[in-house]
N, C-alpha and C positions, 0 to 999 in steps of 0.2 A: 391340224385336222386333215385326213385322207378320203380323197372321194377313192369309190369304189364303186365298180360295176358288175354285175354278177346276171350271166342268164343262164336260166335253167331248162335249160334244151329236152324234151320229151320228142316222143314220134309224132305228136297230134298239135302240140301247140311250145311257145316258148314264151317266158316269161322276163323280161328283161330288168331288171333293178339298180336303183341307182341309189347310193347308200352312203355316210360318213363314219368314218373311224376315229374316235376320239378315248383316246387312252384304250380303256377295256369294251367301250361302248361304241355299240355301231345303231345308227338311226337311219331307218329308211325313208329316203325322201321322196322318189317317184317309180313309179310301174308301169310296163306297159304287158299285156298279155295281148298274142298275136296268137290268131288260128293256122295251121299250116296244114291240113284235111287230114281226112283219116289214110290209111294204108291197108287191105286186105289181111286177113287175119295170116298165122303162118301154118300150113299142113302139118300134117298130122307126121308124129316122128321126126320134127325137124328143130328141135330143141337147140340144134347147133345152128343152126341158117338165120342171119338175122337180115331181116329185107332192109331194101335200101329209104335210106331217109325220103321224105315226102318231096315232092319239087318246086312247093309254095315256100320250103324253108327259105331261103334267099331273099323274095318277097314279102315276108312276115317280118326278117330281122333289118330289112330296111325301110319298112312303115315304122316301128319300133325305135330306130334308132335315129332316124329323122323326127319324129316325133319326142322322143327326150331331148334331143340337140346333141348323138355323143360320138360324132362324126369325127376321126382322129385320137377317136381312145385305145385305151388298151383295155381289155372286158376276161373276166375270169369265166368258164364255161362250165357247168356241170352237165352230166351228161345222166338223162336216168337209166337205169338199170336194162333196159330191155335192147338200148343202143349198145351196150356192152357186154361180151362175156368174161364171164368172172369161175373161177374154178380153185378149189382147193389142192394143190398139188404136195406130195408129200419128195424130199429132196435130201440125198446124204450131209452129213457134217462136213463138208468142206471151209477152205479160205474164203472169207465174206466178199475179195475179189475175184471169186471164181464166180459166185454164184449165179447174179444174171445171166452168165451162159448156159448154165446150167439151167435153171430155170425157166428159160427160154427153151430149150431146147425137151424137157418135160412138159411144157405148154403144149409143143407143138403136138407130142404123141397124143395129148388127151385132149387138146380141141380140136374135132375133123377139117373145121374150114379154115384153120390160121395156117398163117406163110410166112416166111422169111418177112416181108413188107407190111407188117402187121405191129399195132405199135403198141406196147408191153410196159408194167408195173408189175408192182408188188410190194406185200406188207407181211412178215414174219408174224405168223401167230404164237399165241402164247405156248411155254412148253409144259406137258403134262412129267408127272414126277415118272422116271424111267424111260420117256423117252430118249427111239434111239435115233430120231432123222427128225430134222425140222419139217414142217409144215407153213406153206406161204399160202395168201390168196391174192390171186393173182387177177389181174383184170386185161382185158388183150381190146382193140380199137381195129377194125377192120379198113383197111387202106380206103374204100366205098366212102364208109361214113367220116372220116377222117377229110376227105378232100371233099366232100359236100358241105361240112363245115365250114372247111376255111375257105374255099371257094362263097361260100353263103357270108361270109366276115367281111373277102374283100373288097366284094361286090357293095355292102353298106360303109366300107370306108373307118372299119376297125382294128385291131389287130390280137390275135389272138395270146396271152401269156402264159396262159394256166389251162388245162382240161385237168377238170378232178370227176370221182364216181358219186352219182348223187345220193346212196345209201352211208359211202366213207365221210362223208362232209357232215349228214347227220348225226352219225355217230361222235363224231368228232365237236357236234355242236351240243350231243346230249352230255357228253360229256364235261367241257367248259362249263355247261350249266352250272353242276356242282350238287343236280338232284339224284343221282343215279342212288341207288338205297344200298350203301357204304362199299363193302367189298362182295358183296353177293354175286352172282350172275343175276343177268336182268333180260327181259326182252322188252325192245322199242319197236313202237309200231307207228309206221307213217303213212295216214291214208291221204290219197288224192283220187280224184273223183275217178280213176279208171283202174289203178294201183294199187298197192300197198305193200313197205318194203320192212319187211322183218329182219330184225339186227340181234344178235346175240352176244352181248358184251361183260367181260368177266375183268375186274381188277382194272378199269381204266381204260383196256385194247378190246378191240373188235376179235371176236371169235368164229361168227358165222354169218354170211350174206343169206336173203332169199329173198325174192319177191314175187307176187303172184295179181295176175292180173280179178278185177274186183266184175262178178258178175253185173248186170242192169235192175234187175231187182234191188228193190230197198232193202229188204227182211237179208 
């Protein structure tokens, strides 16, 4: 049996979990959710600018993690959607060793605010019959929120192993499910009380990110 520790990093709050891994099953044992304040909303046209993380993070993830007792662990991070940009970039058929450069480098033309110090993935989307270039979506970490992190990690006495995207993880969980409705395309919808991150999945692999923040009205 594997313990596991998993928190789920938002602009507003984080949720920290503490979980076991036995064979295929994972059982959650303890929670803690920490408020970390709100952040000003972002202007207008700035689709590309992502403000910096809140400065209660630090504080929130060390009530939290004194509070579980998990001082000296290693903790996997999800990061939601609005902490990251994500973009579909389309990219020639080249050697699968070239590509991150490449890819990086088509990042940089089409996100305005990433830099060399910017820290980058990616996942090869499905290919349509005739196509002639691959297509990646790609997720980019701005150096800011990158080191409010781990500075926020090791200030509670953690260590960081893993940052994943909090949309890819769901996907990746709707899928182990084993409910997706067989080989169709599908759309998954994840709401959380401010969010909700739209996922478009065809044959197993993610197709399309989106998320959109959820108005204060119920209706």
């Amino acid at each position: 049996m594997s313990k596991k520790i998993i928190i789920d990093w938002q602009r507003d709050s984080l949720i920290v979990a503490v979980g076991q891994l036995q064979g295929g099953t994972v059982t959650i044992d303890r929670l803690s959710e920490q408020s970390i304040g709100r952040t000003a909303p972002r202007a207008e046209n700035a689709e590309d600018e992502l403000l910096p993380l809140n400065g209660d993070a630090a504080q929130g993830l060390v009530r939290a993690v004194d509070e579980l007792g998990l001082r000296k662990s290693e903790v996997t991070i999800i990061l939601s959607r609005d902490l990251v940009e994500v973009r579909t970039i389309s990219v020639p058929r080249i050697e699968a060793a070239e590509l991150p450069d490449v890819i990086r480098f088509q990042a940089q033309r089409q996100l305005a605010n990433m830099g060399d110090a910017w820290t980058l993935d990616y996942v090869l989307l499905p290919e349509a019959p005739g196509q002639e270039m691959h297509t990646a979506l790609v997720g980019a970490i701005s150096p800011a929120t990158l080191q409010t992190i781990e500075a926020a990690c090791e200030q509670a006495g953690i260590t960081v192993a893993h940052i994943v995207l909090r949309p890819i993880e769901i996907a990746r969980f709707v899928i182990a499910s084993g409910k997706l409705p067989g080989t169709e395309p599908a759309l998954v919808v994840c709401v959380s009380e401010q969010h909700a991150d739209l996922l478009i999945l065809e044959q197993g692999q993610i197709v399309q990110v989106r998320s959109t923040k959820l108005p204060s009205e119920v209706a």
